[in-house]
C-alpha positions in Angstrom: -28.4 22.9 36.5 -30.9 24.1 33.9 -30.7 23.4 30.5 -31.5 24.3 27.1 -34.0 22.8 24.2 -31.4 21.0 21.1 -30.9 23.5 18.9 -30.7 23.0 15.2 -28.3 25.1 13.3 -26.0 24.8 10.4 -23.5 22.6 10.8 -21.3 25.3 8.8 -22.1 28.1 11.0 -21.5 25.8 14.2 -18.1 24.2 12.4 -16.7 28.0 12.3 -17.0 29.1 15.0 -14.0 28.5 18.1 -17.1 28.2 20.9 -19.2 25.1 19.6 -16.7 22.4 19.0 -18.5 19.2 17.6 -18.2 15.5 18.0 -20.0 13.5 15.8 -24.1 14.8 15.0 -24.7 15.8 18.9 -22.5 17.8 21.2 -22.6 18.6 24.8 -21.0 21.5 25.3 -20.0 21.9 29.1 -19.6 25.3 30.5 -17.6 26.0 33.8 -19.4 27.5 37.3 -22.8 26.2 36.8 -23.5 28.1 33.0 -26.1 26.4 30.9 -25.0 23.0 29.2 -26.4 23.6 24.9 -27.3 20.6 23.2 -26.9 20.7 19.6 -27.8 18.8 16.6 -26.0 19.9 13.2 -28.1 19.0 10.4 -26.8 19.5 6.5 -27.8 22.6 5.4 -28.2 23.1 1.5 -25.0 23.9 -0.6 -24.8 27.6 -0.9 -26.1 29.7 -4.1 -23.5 30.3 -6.3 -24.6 34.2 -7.1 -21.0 34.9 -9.3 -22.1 36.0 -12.6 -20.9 33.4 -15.1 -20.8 34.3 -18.8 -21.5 31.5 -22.2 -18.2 31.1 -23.0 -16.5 27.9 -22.7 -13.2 27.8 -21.4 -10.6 26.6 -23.8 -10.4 23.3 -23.0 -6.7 22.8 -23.7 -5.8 25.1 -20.4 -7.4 22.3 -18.3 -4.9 19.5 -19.5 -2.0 21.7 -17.9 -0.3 19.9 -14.8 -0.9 22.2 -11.2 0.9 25.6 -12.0 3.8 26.9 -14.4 6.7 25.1 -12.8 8.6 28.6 -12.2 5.5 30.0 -10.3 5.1 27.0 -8.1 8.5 27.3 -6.5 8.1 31.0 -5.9 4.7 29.8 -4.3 6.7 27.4 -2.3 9.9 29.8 -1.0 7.0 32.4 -0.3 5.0 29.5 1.7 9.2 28.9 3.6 9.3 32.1 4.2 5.7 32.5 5.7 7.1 29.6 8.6 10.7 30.8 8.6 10.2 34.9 8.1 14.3 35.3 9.3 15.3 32.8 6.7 17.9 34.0 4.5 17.0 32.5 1.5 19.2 32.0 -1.6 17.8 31.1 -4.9 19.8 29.2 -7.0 16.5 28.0 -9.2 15.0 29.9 -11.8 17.8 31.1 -14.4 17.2 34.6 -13.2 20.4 36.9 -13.6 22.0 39.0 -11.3 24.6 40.9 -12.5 24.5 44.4 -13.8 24.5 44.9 -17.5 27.3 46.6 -18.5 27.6 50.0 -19.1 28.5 50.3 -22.7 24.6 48.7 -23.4 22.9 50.6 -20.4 24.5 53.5 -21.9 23.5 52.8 -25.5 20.0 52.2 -24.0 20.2 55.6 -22.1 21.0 57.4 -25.3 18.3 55.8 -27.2 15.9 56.8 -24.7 17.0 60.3 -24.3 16.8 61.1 -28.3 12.9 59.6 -28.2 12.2 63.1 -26.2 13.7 64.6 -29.4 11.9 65.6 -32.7 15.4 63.8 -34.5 15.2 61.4 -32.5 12.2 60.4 -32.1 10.6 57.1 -33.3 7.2 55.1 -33.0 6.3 51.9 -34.6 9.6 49.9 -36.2 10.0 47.1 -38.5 7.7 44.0 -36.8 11.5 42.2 -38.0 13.6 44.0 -36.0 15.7 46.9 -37.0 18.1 46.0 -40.3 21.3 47.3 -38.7 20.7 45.0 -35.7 19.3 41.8 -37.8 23.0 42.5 -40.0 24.9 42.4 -36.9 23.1 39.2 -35.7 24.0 37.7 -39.1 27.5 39.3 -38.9 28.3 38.1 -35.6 26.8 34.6 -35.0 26.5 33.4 -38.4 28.8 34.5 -40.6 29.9 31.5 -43.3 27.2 29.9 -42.4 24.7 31.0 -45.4 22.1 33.2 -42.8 21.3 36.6 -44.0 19.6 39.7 -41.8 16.9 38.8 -44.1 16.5 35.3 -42.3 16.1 37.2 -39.0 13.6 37.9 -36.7 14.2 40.6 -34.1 12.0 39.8 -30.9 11.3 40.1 -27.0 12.7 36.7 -26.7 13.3 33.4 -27.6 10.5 32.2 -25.1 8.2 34.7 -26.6 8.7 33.0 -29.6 8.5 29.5 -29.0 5.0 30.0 -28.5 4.2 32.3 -31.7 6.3 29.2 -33.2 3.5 26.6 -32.2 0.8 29.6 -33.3 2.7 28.9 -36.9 2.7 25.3 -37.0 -1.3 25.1 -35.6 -3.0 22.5 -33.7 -2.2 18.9 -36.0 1.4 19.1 -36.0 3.0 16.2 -34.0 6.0 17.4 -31.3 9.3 15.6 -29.6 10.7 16.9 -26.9 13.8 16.0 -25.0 13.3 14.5 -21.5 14.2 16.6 -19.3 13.6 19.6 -21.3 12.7 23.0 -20.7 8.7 23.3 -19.5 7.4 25.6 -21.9 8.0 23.1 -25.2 5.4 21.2 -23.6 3.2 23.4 -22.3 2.4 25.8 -25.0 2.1 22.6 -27.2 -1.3 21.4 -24.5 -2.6 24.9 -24.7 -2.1 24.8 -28.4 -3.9 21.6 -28.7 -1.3 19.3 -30.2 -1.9 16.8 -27.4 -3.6 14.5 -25.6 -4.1 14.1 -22.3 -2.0 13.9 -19.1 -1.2 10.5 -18.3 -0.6 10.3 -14.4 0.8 6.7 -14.3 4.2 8.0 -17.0 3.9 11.3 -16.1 3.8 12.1 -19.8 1.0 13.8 -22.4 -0.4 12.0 -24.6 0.8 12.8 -28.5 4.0 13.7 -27.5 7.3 12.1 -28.0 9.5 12.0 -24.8 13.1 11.6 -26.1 14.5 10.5 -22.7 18.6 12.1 -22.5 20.0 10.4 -19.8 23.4 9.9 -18.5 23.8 6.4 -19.6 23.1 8.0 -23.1 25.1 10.9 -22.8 22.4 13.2 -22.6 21.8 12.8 -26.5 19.0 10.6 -27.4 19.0 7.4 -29.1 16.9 8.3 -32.4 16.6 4.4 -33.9 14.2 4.4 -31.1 12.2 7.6 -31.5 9.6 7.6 -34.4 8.8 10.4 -36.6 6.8 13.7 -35.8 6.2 16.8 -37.5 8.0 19.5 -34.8 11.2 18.3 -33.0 12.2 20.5 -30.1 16.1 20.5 -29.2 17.9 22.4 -27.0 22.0 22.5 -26.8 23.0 23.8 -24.4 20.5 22.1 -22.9 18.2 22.9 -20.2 18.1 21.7 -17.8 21.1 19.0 -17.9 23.6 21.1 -19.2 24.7 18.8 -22.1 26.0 20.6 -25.3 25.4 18.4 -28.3 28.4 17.7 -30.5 28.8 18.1 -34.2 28.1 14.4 -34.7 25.2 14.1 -32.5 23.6 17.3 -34.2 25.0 15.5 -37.9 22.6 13.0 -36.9 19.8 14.9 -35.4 19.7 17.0 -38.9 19.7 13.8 -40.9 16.9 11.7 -38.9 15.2 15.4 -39.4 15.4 15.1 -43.2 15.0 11.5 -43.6 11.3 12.1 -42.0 10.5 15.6 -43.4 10.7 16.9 -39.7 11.5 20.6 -38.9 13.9 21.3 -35.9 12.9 24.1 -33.8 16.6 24.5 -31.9 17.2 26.5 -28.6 20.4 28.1 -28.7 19.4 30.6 -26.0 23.0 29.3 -23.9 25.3 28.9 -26.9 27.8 31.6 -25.8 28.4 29.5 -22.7 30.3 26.7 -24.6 33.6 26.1 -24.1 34.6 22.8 -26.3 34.1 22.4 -29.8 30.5 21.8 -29.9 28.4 23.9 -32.3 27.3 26.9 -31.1 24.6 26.7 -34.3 22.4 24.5 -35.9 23.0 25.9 -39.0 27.2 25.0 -38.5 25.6 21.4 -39.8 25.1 21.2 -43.6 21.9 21.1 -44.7 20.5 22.7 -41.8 18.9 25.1 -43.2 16.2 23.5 -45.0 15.2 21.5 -41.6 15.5 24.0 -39.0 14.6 27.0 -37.2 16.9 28.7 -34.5 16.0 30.8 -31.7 18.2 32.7 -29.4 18.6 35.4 -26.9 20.2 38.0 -25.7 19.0 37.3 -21.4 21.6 35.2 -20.4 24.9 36.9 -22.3 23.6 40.5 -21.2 21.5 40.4 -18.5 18.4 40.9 -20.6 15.8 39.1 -18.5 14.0 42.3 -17.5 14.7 44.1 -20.8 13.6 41.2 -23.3 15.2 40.7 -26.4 16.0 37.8 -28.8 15.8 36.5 -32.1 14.4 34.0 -34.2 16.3 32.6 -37.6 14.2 31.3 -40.0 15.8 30.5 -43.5 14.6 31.2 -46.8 15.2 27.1 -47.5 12.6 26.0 -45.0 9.7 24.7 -47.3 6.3 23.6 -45.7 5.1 20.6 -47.3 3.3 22.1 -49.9 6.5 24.1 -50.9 5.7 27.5 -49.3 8.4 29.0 -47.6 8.2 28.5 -43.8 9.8 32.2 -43.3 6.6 34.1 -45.1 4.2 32.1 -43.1 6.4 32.9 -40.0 6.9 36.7 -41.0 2.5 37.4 -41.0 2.6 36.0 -37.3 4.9 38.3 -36.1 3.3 41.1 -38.5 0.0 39.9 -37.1 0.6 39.3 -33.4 3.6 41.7 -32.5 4.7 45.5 -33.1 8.1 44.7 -32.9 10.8 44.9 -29.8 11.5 48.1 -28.3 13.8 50.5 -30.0 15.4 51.0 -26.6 16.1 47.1 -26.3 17.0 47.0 -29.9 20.2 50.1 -29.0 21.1 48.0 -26.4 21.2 44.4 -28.5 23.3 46.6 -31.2 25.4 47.4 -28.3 26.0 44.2 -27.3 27.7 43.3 -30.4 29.7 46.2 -30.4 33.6 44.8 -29.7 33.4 46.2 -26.3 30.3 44.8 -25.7 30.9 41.7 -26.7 33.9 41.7 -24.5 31.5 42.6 -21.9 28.8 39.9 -22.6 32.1 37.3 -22.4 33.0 38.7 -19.1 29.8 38.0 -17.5 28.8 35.0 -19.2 32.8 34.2 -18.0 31.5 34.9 -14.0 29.0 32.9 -14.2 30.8 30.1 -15.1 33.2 30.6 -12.5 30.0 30.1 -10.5 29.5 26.7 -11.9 32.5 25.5 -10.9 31.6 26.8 -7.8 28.7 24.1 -7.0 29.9 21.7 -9.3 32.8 21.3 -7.2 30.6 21.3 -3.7 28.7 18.5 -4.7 31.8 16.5 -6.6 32.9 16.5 -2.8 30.3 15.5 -1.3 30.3 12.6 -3.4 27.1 13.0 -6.0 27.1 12.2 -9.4 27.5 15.9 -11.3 26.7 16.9 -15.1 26.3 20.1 -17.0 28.7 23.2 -16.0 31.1 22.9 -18.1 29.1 24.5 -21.0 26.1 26.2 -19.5 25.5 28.1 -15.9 23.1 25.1 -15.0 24.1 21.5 -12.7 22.3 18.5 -12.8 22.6 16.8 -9.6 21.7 13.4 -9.3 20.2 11.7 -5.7 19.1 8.9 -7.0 15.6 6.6 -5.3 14.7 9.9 -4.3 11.8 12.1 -5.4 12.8 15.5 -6.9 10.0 17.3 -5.6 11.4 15.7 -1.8 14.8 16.6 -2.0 14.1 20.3 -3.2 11.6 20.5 -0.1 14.6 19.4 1.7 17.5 21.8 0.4 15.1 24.7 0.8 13.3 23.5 4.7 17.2 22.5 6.4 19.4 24.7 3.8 17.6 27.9 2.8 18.3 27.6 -0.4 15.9 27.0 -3.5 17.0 24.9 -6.5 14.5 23.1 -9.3 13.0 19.7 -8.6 14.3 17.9 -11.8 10.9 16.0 -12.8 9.3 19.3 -13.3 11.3 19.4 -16.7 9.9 15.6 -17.6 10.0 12.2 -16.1 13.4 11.9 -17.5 14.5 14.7 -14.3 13.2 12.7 -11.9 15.9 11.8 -9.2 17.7 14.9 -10.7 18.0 18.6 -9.3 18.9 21.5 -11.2 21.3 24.5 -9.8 21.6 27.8 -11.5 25.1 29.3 -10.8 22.9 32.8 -12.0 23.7 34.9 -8.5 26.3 36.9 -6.6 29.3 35.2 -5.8 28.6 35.9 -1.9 25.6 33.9 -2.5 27.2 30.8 -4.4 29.8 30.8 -1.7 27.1 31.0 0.8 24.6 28.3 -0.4 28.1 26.2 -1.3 28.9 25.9 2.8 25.2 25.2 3.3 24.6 22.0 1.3 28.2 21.2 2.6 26.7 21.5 6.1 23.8 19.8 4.9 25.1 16.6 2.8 28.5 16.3 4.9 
């Protein structure tokens, strides 16, 4: 048998290609009926030239501190990877508080209308008020705040209270201190990082430097105990809360307002599920006296309407707000949305003016009234299968605890043996972990369906 001088090659080349498997720095590769036997030796070959054009600007160095991906994104990257290995899977996603029922037709008509009359020289309309439209802003003030002391004036028409939690953080600038609830919803924290308000990530807590985790447990009724929390500048609350579903009551917010004034904080309060309260609890910051001249209120119109896709929300920022310095909080406010928005969309706007219509309202009620019907749904599954349950009862969201268990592990576990996606609870803070969140956002085929899965699954 004849063979061949070593050959020296790449060991990249060799390494990628199916016909010269290595072992070690030599190989014999053997080939059948007598063919030539190739002895090769793989030598490092220099890294390769990086020829990518590259321009002089840094990158902001605050978009580095930010944990893996958005935590939204990374499950869809995950059901996409399920569905990759399991293309048959008929997969139900009860995790991002997506919506899924129609919008009613009194606001899709309204909408319609709108749009029609823009192909109109009456109707017609280009650039709004950056504030919103005053007819909408008075039937915001009309409808959620009335004896409360807000006027359309106070209101800031937008494409959605997310939208503006970050022009929010744009306001209050890099050296403001932040709280947050733990578990709280993701984007508190993260536009805070890319804002620069914090330090960095601290792997061993699981926690950002610079920011105040007030943990909201079950032991403490989801509410947390502020003797222990010191001060800072910006405190984020959200009631209804996501994710544990806990509505605040009007002595825990009593107090919340007071520790706020007693420390010159400002409130920046997430009402965005308020219409999904069903006891007493306030559906408003500004129910609490003296409110007003420590808080900031942001709402929506996605989860009453169906207004994920169409975006629009509003932002209440009274004239009693006062900076440190004694300038009003609103003007500062009202030159960043003059500055970094146009406005909503007049076509949203006819449909949020719709919504507050009597028949639309009755509408928003009837949905929002579904989806709690969907709650009860899965809080009821998992009651029987014997888990500790929270939230439901005021907002279309369950916190399900599996306790010693990792978050991340028992959403791989739901989704790989169940089909169905839900939201690892540490993703909203070290507080979630041991915690899963279930949207009842989804056709009621669905909720029954994923119901008789985890049944099946947890039996």
């Amino acid at each position: 048998m004849a063979t061949v001088p070593a050959v020296t090659a790449s060991s990249s080349s060799f390494l990628s290609s199916p016909s010269f498997p290595l072992k070690a720095s030599t190989t014999s590769h053997r080939r059948r009926e007598g063919r030539v036997s190739v002895n090769v030796r793989c030598v490092s070959s220099p890294p390769a030239v990086d020829t990518s054009y590259k321009t002089n600007v840094p990158r902001n160095a605050n978009m580095a501190k930010l944990q893996a991906g958005y935590l939204f994104p990374e499950i869809a990257r995950r059901r996409a990877a399920h569905l990759l290995k399991y293309p048959d899977a008929k997969i139900i996603s009860l995790g991002i508080g997506d919506t899924t029922e129609p919008i009613p037709d009194v606001i899709t008509n309204a909408m319609a209308e709108r749009a029609h009359a823009l192909s109109t020289i009456d109707g017609y309309s280009g650039y709004g008020a950056e504030q919103g439209e005053k007819k909408l802003r008075s039937a915001i003030a009309a409808t959620y705040y009335a004896d409360l002391g807000i006027e359309d004036s106070d209101i800031f028409v937008s494409d959605g209270a997310k939208c503006d939690i970050s022009r929010l953080q744009v306001l209050f600038g890099s050296n403001v201190t932040i709280a947050v609830q733990d578990p709280s919803y993701p984007a508190y924290v993260d536009s805070s990082v890319i804002m620069g308000q914090t330090g960095l990530y601290q792997q061993d807590v699981q926690k950002y430097g610079n920011i105040e985790y007030m943990r909201c447990s079950p032991e403490n009724g989801f509410f947390p105990d502020l003797s222990t929390v010191p001060r800072t500048d910006i405190i984020f609350f959200c009631s209804p809360n996501n994710p544990t579903g806990a509505a605040a009551s009007r002595d825990q917010l009593t107090k919340l307002v007071k520790f706020a004034k007693d420390n010159g904080s400002i409130i920046v309060y997430d009402s965005a599920y308020a219409m999904y309260i069903s006891d007493d609890s306030p559906k408003s910051i500004f129910e609490i006296p003296g409110a007003k001249e420590v808080a900031i209120e942001t709402a929506s119109f996605s989860k009453y309407a169906g207004f994920t896709g169409v975006r629009l929300g509003w932002t209440v920022v009274p004239n009693e707000l006062l900076f440190s310095d004694g300038h009003p909080v609103a003007k500062d406010f009202n030159r960043i949305v003059c500055t970094c928005f146009n406005g909503a969309s007049n076509i949203s706007q006819a449909g949020g003016l719709a919504c507050l219509s009597p028949e639309g309202l009755k509408a928003m009620h009837d949905v929002v009234g579904f989806y709690k019907e969907n709650t009860g749904i899965i809080v009821d599954t998992f009651t029987s299968l014997g888990f500790n349950v929270y939230g439901g009862n005021n907002a279309p969201y369950v916190w399900v605890h599996f306790p010693g268990r990792s978050s991340w592990d028992v959403f791989a576990e739901i989704l790989e043996k169940a089909d169905v996606v839900t939201t690892p609870g540490s993703g909203f803070g070290p507080g979630g972990e041991g915690f899963v969140r279930v949207s009842a956002f989804g056709h009621r085929d669905n909720i029954i369906e994923a119901a008789r899965r985890l049944k099946q699954l947890y039996k």
